[in-house]
MARFI-437739 format. One record per residue: residue in one letter; x, y, z of N, C-alpha, C, CB in turn. Coordinates in steps of 0.05 Angstrom, whole numbers, padded with zeros to 5 digits, always signed. Last residue first. Glycine has a CB too. Layout:
aXYZXYZXYZXYZ...
//
This chain:
x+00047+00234+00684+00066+00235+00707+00078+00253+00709+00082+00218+00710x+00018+00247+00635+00007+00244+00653+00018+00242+00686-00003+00227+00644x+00051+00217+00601+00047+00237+00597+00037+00257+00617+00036+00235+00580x+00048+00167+00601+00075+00180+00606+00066+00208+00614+00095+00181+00579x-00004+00145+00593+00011+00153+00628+00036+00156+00624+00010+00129+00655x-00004+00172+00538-00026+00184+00570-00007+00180+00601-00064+00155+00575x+00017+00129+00514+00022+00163+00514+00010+00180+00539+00007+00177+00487x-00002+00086+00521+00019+00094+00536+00035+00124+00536+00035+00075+00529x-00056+00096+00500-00051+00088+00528-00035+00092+00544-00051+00070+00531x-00031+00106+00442-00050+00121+00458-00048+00121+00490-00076+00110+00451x-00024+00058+00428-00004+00081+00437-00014+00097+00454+00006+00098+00417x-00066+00018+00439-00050+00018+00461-00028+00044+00458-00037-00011+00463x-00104+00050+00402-00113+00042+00430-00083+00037+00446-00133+00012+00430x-00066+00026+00354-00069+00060+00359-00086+00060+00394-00095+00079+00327x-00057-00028+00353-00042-00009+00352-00047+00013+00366-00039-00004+00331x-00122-00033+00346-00108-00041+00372-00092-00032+00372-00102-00062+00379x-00126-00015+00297-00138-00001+00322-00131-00007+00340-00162-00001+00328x-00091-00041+00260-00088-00019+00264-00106+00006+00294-00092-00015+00235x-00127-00084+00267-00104-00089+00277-00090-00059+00289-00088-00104+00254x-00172-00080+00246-00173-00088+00268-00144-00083+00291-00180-00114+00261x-00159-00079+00196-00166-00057+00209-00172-00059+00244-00188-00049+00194x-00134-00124+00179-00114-00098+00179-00137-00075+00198-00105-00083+00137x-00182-00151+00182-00161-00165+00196-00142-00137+00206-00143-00189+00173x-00211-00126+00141-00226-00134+00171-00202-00127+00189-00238-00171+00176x-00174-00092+00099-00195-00108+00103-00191-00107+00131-00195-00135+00089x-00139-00057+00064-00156-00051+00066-00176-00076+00077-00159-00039+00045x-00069-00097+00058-00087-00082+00046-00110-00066+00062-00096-00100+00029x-00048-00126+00100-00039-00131+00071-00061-00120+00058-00033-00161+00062x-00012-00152+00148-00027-00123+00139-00026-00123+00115-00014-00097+00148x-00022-00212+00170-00010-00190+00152-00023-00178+00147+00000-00193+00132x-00011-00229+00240-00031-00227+00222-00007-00200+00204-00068-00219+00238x+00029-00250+00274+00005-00250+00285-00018-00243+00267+00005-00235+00306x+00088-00241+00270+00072-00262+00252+00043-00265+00263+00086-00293+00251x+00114-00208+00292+00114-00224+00313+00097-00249+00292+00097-00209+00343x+00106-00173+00240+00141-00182+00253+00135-00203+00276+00163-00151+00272x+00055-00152+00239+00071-00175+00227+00099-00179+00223+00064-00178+00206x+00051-00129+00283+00039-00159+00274+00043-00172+00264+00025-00163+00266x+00086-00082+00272+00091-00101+00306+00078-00128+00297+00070-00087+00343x+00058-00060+00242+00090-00064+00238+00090-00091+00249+00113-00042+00256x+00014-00047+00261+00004-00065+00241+00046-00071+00233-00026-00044+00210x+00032-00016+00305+00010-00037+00307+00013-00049+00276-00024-00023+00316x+00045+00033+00272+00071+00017+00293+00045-00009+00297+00085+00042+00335x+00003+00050+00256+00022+00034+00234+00047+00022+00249+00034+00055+00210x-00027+00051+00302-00037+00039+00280-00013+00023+00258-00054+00062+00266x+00004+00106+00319+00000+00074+00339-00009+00056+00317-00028+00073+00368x-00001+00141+00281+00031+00131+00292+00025+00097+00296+00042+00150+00331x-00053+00145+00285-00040+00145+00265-00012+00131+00263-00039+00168+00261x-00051+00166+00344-00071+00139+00338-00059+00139+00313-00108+00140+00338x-00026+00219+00342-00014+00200+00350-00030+00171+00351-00006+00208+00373x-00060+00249+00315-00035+00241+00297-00022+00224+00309-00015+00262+00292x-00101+00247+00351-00108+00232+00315-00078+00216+00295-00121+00269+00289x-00081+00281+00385-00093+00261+00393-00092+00240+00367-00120+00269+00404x-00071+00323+00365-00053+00303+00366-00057+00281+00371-00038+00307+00379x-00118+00342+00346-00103+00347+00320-00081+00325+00334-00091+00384+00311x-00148+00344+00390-00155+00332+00373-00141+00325+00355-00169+00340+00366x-00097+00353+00445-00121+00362+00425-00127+00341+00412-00115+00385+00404x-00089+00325+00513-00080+00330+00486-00110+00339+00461-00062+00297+00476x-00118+00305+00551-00099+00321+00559-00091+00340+00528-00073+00300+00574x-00171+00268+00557-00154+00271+00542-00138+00301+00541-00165+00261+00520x-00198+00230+00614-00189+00253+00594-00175+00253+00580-00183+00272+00600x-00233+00161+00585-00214+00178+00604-00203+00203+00591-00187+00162+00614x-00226+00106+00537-00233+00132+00563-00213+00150+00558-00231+00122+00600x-00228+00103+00467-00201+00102+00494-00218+00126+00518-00156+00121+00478x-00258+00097+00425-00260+00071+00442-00247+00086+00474-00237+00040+00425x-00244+00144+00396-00276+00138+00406-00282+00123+00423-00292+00128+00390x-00191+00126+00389-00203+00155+00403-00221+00151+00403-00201+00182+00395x-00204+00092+00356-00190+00092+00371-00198+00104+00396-00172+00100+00362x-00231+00120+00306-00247+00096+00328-00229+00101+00351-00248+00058+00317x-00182+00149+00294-00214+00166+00300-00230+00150+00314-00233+00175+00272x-00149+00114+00279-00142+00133+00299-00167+00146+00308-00122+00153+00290x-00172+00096+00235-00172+00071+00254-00160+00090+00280-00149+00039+00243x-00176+00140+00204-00194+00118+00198-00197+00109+00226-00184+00095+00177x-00118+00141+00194-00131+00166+00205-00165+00153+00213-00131+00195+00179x-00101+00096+00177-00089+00102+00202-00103+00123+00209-00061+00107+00204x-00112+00102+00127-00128+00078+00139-00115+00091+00166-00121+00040+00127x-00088+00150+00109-00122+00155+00112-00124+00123+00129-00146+00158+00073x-00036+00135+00110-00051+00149+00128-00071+00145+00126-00049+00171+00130x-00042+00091+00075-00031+00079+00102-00038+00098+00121+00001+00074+00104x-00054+00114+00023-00064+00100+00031-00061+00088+00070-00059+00088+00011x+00001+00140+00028-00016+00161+00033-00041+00152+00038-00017+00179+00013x+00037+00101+00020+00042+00115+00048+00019+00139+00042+00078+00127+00055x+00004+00043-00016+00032+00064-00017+00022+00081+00008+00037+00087-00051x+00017-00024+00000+00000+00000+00000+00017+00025+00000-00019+00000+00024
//
């Protein structure tokens, strides 16, 4: 997938993200998004280097994946952030 496809699916799966993740959010909208973006494609890296599923286009599997990604940056952005 070329890297402009990889944002919009990362902007996609950063916007649920952020729909799914309690709790305040310290950070704007604009970073909040850019960093679920980050988490998504570090998430869909991480899957398939551990072999847990290939990111291999626009479907269920990749999108699923890319939200868990972006949910857990997210997560750990907060309680760094947050101390």
């Amino acid at each position: 997938m070329g890297i402009l496809s990889w944002i919009i699916f990362g902007l996609i799966a950063g916007i649920l993200a952020k729909w799914i993740m309690p709790g305040n959010n310290s950070s704007g909208i604009i970073m909040t998004v850019i960093l679920a973006i980050v988490g998504a494609v570090v998430g869909g890296y991480i899957s398939t280097f551990f072999g847990m599923g290939k990111v291999d286009g626009f479907n269920f599997g990749s999108f699923i994946i890319a939200v868990v990604g972006a949910i857990i940056f997210l997560f750990v952005y907060h309680k760094i952030s947050n101390q």
